[in-house]
MIPA-775100 format. One line per 5 residues: number of its first residue (from 1); their letters; for each residue x, y, z of C-alpha. Coordinates in pm, 1 decimal. Layout:
<nukols>
NUM) A) X,Y,Z ~ ...;
</nukols>
This chain:
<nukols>
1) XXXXX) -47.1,-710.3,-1775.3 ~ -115.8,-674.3,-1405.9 ~ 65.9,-823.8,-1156.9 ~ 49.8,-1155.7,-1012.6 ~ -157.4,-1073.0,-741.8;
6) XXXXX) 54.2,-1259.3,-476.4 ~ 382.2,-1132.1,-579.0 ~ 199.0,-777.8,-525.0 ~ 75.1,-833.2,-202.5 ~ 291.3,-621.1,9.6;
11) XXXXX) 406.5,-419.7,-256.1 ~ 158.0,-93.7,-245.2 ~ 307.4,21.5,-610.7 ~ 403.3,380.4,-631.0 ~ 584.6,601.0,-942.2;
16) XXXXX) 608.3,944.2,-1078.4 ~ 743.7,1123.6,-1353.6 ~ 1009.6,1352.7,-1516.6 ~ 1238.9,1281.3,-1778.6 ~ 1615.8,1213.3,-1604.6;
21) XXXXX) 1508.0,1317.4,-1283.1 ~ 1721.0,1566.7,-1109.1 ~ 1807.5,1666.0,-738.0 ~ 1445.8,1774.9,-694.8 ~ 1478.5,2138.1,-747.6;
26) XXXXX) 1247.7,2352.5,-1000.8 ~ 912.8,2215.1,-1060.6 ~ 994.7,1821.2,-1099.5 ~ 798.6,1570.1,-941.9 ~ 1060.0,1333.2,-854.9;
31) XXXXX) 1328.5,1355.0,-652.1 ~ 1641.9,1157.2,-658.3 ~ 1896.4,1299.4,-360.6 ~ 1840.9,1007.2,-148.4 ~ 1948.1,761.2,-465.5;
36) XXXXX) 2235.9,943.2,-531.5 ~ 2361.8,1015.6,-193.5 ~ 2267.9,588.4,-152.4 ~ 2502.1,496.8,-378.0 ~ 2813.8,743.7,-279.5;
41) XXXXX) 2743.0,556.2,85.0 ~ 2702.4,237.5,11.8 ~ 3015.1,191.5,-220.0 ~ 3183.3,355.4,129.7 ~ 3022.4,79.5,329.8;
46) XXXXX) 3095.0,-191.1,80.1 ~ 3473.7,-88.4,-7.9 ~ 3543.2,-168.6,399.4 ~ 3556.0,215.1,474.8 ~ 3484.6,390.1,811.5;
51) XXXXX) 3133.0,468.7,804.3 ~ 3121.7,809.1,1045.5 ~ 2887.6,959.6,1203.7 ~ 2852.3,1262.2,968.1 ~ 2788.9,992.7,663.4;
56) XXXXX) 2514.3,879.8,863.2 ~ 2375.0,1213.3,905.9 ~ 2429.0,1320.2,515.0 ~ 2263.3,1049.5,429.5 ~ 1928.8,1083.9,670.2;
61) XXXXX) 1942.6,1455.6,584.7 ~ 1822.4,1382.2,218.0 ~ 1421.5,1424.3,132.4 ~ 1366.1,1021.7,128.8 ~ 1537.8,924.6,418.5;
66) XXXXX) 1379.5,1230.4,611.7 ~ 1074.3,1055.1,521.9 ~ 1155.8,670.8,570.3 ~ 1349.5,770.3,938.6 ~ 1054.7,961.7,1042.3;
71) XXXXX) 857.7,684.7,1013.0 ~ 1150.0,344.5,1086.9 ~ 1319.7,551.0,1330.9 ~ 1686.5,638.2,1229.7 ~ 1835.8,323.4,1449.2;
76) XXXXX) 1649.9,68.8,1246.0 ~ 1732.8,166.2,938.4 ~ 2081.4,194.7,999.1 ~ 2093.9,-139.4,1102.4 ~ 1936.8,-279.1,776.6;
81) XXXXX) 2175.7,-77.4,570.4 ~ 2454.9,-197.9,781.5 ~ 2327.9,-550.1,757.9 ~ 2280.2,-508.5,387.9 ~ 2616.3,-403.6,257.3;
86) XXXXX) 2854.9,-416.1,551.8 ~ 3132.2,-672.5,429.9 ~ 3185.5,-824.6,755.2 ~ 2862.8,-919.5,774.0 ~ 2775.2,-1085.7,411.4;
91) XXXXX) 2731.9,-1413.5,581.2 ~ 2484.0,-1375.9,871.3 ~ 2289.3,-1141.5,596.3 ~ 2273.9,-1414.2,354.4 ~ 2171.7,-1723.9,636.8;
96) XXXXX) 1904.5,-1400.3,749.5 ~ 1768.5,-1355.1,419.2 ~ 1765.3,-1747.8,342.5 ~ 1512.5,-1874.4,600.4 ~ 1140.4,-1893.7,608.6;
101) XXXXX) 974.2,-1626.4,872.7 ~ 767.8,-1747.4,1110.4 ~ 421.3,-1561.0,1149.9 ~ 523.1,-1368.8,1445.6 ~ 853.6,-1242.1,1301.8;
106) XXXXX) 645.0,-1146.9,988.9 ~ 388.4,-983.4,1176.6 ~ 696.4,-726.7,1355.9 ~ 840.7,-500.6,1145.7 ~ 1198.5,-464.6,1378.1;
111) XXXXX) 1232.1,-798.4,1226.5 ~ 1076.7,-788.8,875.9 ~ 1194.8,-492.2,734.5 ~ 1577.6,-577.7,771.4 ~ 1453.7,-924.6,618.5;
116) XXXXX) 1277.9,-751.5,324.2 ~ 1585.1,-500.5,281.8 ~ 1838.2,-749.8,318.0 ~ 1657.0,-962.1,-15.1 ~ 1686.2,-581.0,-160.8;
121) XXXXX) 2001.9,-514.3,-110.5 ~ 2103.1,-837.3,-211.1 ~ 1964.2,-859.8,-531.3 ~ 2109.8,-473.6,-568.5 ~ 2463.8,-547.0,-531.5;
126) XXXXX) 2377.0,-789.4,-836.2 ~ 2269.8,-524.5,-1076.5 ~ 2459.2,-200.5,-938.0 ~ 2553.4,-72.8,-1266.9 ~ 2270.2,-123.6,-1414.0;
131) XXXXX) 2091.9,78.5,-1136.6 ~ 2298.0,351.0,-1154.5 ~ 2238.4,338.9,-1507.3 ~ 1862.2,339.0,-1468.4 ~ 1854.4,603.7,-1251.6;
136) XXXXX) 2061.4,868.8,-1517.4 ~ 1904.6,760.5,-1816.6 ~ 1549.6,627.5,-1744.0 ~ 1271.1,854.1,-1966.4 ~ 1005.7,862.3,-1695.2;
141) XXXXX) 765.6,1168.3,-1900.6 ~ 477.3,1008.3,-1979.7 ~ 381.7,800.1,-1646.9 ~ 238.8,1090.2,-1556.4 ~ -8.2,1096.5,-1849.1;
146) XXXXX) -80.3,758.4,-1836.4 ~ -139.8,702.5,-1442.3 ~ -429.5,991.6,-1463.8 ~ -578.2,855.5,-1786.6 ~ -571.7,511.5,-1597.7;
151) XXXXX) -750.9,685.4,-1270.6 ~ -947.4,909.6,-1524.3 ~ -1082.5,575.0,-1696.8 ~ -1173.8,380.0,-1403.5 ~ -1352.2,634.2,-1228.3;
156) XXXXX) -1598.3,700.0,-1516.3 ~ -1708.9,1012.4,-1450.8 ~ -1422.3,1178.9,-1237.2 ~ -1420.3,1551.3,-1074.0 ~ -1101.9,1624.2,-1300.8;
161) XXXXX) -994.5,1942.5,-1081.4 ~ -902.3,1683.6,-785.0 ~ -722.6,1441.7,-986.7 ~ -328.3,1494.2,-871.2 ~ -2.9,1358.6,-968.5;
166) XXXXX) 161.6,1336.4,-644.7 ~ 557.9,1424.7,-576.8 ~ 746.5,1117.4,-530.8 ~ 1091.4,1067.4,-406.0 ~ 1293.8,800.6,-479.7;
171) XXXXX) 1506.8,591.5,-194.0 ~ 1659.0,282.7,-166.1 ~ 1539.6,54.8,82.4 ~ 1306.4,-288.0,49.6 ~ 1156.1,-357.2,-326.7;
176) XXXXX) 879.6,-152.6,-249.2 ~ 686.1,186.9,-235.1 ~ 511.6,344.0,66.8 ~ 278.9,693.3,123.0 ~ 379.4,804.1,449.9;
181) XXXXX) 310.4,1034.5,719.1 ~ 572.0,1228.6,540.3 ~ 562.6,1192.4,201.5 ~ 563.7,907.2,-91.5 ~ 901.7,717.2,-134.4;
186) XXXXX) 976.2,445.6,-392.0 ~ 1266.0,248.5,-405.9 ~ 1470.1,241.3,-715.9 ~ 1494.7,-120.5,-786.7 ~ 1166.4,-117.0,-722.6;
191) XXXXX) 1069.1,52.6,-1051.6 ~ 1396.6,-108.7,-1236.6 ~ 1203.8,-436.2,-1180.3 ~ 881.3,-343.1,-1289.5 ~ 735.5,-245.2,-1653.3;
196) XXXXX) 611.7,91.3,-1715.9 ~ 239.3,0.8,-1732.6 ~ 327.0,-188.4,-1381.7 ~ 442.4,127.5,-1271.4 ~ 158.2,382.0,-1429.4;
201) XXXXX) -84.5,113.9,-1290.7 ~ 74.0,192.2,-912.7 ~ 64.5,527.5,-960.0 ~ -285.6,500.1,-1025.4 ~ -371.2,314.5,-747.9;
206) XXXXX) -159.7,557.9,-524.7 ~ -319.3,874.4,-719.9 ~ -662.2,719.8,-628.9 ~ -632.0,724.6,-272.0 ~ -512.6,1099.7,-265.7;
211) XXXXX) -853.7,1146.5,-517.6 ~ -1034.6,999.1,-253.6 ~ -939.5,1185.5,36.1 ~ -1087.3,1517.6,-115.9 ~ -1401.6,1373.2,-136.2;
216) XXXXX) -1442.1,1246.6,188.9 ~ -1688.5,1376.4,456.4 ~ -1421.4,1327.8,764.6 ~ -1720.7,1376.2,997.6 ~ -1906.9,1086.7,851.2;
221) XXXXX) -1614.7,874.2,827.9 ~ -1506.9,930.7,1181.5 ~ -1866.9,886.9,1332.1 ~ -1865.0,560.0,1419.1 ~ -1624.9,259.4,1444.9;
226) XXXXX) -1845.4,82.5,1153.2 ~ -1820.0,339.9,882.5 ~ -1425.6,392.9,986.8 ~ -1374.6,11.1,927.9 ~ -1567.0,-20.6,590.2;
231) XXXXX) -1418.1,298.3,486.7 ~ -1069.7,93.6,531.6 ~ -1168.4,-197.6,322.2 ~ -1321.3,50.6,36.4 ~ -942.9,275.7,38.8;
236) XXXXX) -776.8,-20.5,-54.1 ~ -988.9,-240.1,-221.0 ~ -1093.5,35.3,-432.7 ~ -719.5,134.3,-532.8 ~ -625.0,-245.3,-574.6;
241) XXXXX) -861.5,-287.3,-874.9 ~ -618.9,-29.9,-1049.0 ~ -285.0,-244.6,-1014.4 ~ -391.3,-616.0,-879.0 ~ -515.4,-865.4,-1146.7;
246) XXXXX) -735.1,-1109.9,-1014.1 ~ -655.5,-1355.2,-730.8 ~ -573.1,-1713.2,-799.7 ~ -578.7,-1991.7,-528.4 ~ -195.9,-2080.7,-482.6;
251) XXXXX) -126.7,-2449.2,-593.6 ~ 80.9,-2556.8,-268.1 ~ 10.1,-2305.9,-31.4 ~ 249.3,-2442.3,190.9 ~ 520.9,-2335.7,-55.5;
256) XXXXX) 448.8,-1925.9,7.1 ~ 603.6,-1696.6,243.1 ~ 426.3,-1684.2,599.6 ~ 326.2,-1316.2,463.1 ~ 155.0,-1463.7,181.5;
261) XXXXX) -29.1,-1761.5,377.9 ~ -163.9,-1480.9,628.2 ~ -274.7,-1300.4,333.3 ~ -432.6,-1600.7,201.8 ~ -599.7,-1693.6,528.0;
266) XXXXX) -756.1,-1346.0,508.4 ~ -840.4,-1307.4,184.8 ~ -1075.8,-1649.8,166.7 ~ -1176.1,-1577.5,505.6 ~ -1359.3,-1250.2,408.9;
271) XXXXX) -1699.9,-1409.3,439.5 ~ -1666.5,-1478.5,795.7 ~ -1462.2,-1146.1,888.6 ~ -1768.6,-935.2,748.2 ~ -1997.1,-1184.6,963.4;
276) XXXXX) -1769.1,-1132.9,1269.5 ~ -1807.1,-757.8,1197.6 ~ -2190.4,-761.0,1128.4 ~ -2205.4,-911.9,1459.5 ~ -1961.7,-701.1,1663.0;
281) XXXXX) -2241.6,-382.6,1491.6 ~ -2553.8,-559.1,1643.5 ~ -2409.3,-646.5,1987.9 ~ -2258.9,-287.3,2010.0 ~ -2622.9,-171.4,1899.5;
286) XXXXX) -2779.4,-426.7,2199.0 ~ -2540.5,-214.8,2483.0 ~ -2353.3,-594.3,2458.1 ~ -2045.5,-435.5,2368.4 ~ -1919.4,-69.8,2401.6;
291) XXXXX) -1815.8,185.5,2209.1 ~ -1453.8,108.6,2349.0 ~ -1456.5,-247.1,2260.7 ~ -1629.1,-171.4,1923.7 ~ -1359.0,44.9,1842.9;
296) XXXXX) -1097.0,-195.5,1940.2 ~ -1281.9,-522.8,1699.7 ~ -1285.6,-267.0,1420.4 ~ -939.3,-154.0,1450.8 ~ -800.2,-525.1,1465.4;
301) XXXXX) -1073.7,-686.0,1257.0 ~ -901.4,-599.7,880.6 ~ -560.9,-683.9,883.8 ~ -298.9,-539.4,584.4 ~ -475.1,-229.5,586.2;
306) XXXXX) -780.4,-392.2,482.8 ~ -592.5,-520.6,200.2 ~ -692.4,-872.0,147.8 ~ -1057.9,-835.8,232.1 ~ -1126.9,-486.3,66.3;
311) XXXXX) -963.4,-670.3,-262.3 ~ -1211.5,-1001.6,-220.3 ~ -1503.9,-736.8,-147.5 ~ -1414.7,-506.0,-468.8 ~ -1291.2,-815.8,-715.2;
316) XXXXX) -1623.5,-975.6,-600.2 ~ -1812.0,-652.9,-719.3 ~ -1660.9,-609.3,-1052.9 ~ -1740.0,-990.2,-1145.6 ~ -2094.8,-896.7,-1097.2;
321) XXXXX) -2072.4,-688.5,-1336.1 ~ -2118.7,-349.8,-1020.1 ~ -1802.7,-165.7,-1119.0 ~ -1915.4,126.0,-1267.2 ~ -2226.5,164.4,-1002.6;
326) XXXXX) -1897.7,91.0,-697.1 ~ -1690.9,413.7,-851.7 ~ -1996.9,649.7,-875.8 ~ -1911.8,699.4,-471.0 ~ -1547.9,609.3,-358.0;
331) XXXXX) -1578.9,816.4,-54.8 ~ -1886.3,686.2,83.5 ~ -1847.4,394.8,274.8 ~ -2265.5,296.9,306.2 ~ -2289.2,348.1,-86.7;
336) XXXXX) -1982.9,75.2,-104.2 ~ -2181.3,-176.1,180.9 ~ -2496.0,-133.2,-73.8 ~ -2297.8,-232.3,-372.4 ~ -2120.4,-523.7,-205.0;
341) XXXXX) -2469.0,-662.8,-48.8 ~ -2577.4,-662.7,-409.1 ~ -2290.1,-828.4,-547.2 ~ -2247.9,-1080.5,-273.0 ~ -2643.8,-1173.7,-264.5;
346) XXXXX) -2594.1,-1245.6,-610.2 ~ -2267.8,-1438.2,-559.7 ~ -2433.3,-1673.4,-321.1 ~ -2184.5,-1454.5,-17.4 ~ -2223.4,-1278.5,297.5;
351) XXXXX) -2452.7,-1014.5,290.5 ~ -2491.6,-770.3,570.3 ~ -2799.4,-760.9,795.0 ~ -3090.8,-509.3,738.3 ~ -3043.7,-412.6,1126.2;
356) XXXXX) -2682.6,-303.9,1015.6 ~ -2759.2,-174.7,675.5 ~ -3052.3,42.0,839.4 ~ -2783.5,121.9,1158.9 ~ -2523.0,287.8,834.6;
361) XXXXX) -2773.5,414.9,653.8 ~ -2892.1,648.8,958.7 ~ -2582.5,740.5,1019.3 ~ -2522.6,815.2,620.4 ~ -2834.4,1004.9,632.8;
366) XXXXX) -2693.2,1183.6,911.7 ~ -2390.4,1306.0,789.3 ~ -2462.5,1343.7,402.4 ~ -2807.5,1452.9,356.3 ~ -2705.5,1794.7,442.0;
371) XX) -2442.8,1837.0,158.0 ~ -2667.7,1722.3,-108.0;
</nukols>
């Protein structure tokens, strides 16, 4: 079963494969340095011992933390590992962890990540042995097989040569996976806490974007401020149908995380973001806005990644019965804009104007007539 779709709303679900995963070497897919050299630190940290310099450095040296210190900067992440497992400081971590997040704090990461890896960590120090355990005995062959029959299956008719199970490497950190600039890292308690068709359904969803990306026309994509912003909400909406079951409205709203209510607000808001951004098109098109400005509404006017909205936009397609006819072009965000006008017209939604559908469509024309 897929997972709630609110409990897997920050969690962009990543996994690989390789039976008892080694240091990385030969021709595996995973590696596990960062894990191993993880726990060899943190017991250090956690027995009271003198955490040098030169631990520090062994332990940002290894493949995953290359990756996650690239991207967090080496100062932040020391401090939520040091606010994590430091003894002295078990108290102000647990009154940290304990409160609600406003939506400012939520919305900066300096001050959500060591929230989200203190709740880690945490819950960690809870299960250590059985981590460790996972980690040297988990069978992980397979996932590989499954994620690309999963892909393979929802795409229809795939171009099997650019299907790809990626590397992954495995860290600890928050319960969570992430594609960066660098590479893919996943953190272990992460994937203890999941089942395996959780995991082969992330792995999907991550193996979808990297399908994606080799069918894009870059100079179509990066024309124009429009087709960069729709081809946002079609990335991720597209890869969510892989690994998010359907949404439900939350009984007590007031109950969830401020992360959760934002994605909320989003998600049921989609109707009048796309309206917003039909409208930002037309007065861009009138000289009422320029290109500037239009670049600036599209870049702010899909928050999450285009998360929430791409997943109303896609979920809303598939329950009118447009799947099959949304896959036949992942990598064309006008084809995408046609599908979702059909679906939402029939749905009762917001459906984009012909002045913007003809605007794309030019532009589509433009850019793709060539290589067909």
């Amino acid at each position: 079963m897929k997972k709630n779709f609110l409990v897997a709303l920050l969690l962009t679900v990543l996994v690989s494969c390789g039976k008892n995963p080694g240091t990385g070497s030969g021709e595996s897919a995973v590696n596990v340095e960062s894990v191993d050299a993880f726990f060899v630190f943190a017991e250090k940290m956690m027995a009271g011992g003198d955490i040098t310099d030169e631990d520090w450095e062994t332990l940002f040296s290894t493949p995953g933390y290359v990756i996650l210190t690239d991207h967090f900067g080496e100062e932040l992440m020391k401090a939520c590992i040091s606010l994590g497992f430091s003894p002295e400081r078990r108290d102000e971590r647990d009154a940290f962890i304990g409160r609600q997040l406003t939506e400012e704090e939520f919305m900066d990461r300096n001050f959500v990540l060591p929230w989200f890896m203190g709740v880690n960590f945490a819950e960690m120090q809870g299960r250590w042995d059985e981590l460790k355990n996972f980690r040297s005995t988990f069978d992980f062959d397979g996932l590989e097989t499954e994620a690309t029959a999963l892909l393979r299956d929802y795409l229809v008719e795939p171009v099997d040569s650019l299907i790809e199970f990626p590397r992954l490497t495995f860290v600890c950190m928050d319960n969570n996976a992430r594609s960066l600039e660098e590479g893919i890292v996943m953190d272990l308690n992460h994937a203890y806490s999941n089942t395996f068709e959780q995991t082969a359904e992330g792995m999907a969803h991550e193996m979808f974007h990297t399908y994606r990306s080799k069918l894009m026309n870059r100079d179509f994509i990066f024309s124009d401020p429009l087709v960069w912003a729709l081809s946002v909400v079609q990335n991720e909406g597209m890869a969510d149908q892989l690994d998010k079951e359907p949404y439900r409205m939350p009984e007590n709203l007031g109950e969830l995380e401020e992360g959760y209510r934002i994605y909320h607000r989003a998600y049921v808001g989609t109707d009048s973001i796309l309206a917003r951004l039909d409208s930002a098109t037309i007065a861009f098109l009138d000289g009422e806005m320029s290109e500037d400005e239009f670049d600036v509404f599209t870049d702010d006017v899909f928050i999450f990644d285009g998360h929430p909205n791409g997943f109303y936009m896609t979920s809303l397609i598939r329950e009118q019965g447009l799947l099959e006819e949304m896959v036949r072009e992942p990598a064309n965000p006008a084809a995408f804009a046609r599908v979702y006008n059909k679906a939402a017209e029939a749905a009762g939604g917001f459906v984009f104007s012909a002045r913007v559908m003809e605007y794309l469509e030019s532009l589509e024309k433009q850019y793709l007539s060539a290589g067909e």
